[in-house]
C-alpha positions as CSV (number, residue, x, y, z in Angstrom):
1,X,-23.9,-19.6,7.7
2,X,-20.8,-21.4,6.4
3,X,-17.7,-19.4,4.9
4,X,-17.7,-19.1,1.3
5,X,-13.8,-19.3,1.6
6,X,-11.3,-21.2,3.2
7,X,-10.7,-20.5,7.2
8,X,-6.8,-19.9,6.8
9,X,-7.9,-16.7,4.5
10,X,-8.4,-14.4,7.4
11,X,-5.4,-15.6,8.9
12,X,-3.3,-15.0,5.2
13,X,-5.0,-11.9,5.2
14,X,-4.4,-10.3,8.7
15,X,-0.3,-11.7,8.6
16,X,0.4,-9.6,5.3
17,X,-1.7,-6.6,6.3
18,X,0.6,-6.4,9.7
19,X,3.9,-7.8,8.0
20,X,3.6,-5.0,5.4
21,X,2.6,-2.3,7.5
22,X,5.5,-3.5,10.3
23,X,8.0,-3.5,7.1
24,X,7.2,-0.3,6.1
25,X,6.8,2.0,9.3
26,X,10.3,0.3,10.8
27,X,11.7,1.2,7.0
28,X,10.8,4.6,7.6
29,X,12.0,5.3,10.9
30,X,15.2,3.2,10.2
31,X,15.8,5.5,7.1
32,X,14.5,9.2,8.9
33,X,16.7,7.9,12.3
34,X,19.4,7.4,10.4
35,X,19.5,10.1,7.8
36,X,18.5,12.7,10.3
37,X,15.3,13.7,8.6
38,X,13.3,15.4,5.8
39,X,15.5,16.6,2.9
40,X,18.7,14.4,3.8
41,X,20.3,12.0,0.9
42,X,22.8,9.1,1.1
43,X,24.3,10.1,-3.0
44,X,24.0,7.3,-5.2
45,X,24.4,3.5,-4.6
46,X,24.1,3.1,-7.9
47,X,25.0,5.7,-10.4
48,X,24.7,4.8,-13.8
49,X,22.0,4.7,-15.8
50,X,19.8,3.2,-13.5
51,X,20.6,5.3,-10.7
52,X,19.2,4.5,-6.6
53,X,19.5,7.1,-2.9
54,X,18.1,6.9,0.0
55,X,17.0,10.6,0.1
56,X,13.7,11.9,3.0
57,X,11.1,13.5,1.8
58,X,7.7,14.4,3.3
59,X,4.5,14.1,1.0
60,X,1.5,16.1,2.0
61,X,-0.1,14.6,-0.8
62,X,-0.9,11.6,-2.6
63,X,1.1,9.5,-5.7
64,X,3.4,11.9,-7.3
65,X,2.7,14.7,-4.9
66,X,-0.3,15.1,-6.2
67,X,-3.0,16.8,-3.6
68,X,-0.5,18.5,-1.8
69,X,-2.2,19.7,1.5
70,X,-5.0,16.6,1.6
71,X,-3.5,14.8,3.7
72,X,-6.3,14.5,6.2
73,X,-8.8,14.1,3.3
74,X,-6.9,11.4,2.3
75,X,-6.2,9.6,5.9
76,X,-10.7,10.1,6.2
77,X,-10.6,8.7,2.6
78,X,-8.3,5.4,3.6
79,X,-11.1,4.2,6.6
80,X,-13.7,3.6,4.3
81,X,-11.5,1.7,1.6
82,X,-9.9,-0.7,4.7
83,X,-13.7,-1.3,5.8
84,X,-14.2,-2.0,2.0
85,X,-11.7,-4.0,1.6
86,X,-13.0,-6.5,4.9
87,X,-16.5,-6.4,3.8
88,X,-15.3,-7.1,0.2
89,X,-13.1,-10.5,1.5
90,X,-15.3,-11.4,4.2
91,X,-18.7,-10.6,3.6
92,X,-18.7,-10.8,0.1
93,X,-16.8,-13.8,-0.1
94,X,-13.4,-12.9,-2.1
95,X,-11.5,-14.2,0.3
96,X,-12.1,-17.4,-1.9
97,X,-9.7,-16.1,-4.1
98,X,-6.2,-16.3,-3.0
99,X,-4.6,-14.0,-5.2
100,X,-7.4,-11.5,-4.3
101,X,-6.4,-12.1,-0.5
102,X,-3.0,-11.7,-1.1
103,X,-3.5,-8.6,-3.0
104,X,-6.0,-6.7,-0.9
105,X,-3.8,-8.0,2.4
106,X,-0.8,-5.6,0.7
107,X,-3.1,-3.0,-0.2
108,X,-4.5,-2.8,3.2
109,X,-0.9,-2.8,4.6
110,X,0.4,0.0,2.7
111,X,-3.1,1.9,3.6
112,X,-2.5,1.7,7.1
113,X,1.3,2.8,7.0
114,X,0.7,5.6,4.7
115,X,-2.6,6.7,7.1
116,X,-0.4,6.7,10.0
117,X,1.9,9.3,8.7
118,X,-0.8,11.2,7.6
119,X,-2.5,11.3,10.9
120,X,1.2,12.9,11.9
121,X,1.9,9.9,14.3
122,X,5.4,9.4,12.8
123,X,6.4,12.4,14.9
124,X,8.8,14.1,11.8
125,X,8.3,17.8,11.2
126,X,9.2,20.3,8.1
127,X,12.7,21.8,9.1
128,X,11.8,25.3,11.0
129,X,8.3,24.0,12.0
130,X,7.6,21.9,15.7
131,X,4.6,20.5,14.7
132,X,4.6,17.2,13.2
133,X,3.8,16.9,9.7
134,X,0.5,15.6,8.5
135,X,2.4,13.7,5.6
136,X,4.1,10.8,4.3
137,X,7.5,10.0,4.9
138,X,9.0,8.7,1.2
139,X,12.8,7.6,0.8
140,X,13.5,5.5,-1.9
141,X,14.4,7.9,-4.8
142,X,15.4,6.2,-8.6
143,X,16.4,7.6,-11.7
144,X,16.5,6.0,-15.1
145,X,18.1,7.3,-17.1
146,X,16.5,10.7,-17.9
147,X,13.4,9.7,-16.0
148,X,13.6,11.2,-12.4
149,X,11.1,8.8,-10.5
150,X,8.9,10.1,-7.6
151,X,10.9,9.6,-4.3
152,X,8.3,6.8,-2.0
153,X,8.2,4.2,0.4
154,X,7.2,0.4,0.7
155,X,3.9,1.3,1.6
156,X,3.3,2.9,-2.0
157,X,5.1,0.0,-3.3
158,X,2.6,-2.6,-1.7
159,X,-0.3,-0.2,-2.6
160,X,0.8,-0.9,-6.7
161,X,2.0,-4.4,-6.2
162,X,-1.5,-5.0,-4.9
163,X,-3.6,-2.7,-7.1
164,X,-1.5,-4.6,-10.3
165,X,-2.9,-8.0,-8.6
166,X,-6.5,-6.4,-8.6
167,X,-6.3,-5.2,-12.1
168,X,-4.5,-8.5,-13.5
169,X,-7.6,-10.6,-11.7
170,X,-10.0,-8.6,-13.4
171,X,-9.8,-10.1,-16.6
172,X,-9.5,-13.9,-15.7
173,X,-13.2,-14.9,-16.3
174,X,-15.7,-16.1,-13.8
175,X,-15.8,-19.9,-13.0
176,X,-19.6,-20.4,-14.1
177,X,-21.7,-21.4,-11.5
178,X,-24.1,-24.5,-12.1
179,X,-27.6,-24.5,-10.9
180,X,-28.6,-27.7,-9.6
181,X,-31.1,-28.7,-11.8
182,X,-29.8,-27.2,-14.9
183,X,-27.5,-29.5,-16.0
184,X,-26.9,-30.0,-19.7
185,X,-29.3,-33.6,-20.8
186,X,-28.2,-33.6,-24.3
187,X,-24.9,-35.3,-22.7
């Protein structure tokens, strides 16, 4: 059975999935080397009313914090979505789509960086504790002007770059297929 899409798609795919999750885990351990580790801050680069630190965290949950303590339902959770993901491309033929191939190559980078935190590979604990944390490590920390943004890392920005180029897609309409046969004889 032929490809439904284009053979240099699995090679798009597979460069941004490592690319992002290689950016992302060197940011990390760049940032936690340097700084020290969890709960450190560089003060402001910027510091007006857009306002940027570097400043360590560790997430134990998801976006926002939220699940605090899932982390290793959400590591099980992340397998299934990357074997989705391949099927989806591969099997299913999206991979015909290059915006869908760029987007699900980001998603499936930032999955992977965020899993191996979770899975405590990072080797980073909570100050007092020698285990390694089952978390995230996050570092990028904005304010706007009253808004106090959720500190996080590349990986959860490729996650929403991606998940933005997933919803965007959604509303371009299908091409319409034509059934040989079925063309249109009133032409």
């Amino acid at each position: 059975m032929k490809d439904r899409y284009p053979a240099n798609r699995k090679v798009l795919f597979a460069v941004l999935t490592v690319c992002s999750l290689v950016i992302d885990l060197g940011s990390k351990t760049l940032v936690f080397q340097k700084l020290g580790g969890p709960f450190q801050k560089t003060g402001w680069y910027l510091d007006g009313w857009l306002k940027f630190e570097l400043h360590t965290s560790l997430n134990k949950g998801a976006l926002w914090g939220v699940g605090q303590g899932y982390a290793l339902w959400f590591a099980a959770v992340s397998v299934p979505a990357l074997v989705g993901i391949v099927y989806w491309l591969f099997f299913r033929g999206a991979a015909s789509s290059l915006w869908l191939t760029t987007a699900l190559g980001l998603i499936s980078g930032g999955t992977l960086g965020n899993l191996y935190d979770r899975l405590g590979l990072h080797g980073v604990s909570f100050p007092g504790d020698d285990r390694t944390a089952l978390a995230v490590r996050d570092f990028l920390h904005f304010q706007l002007g009253p808004l106090d943004w959720a500190i996080f890392n590349l990986a959860d920005s490729f996650l929403v770059v991606g998940a933005a180029m997933v919803f965007l897609q959604s509303f371009q309409a299908e091409p319409e297929s034509i059934v040989p046969g079925e063309l249109d004889s009133s032409a």
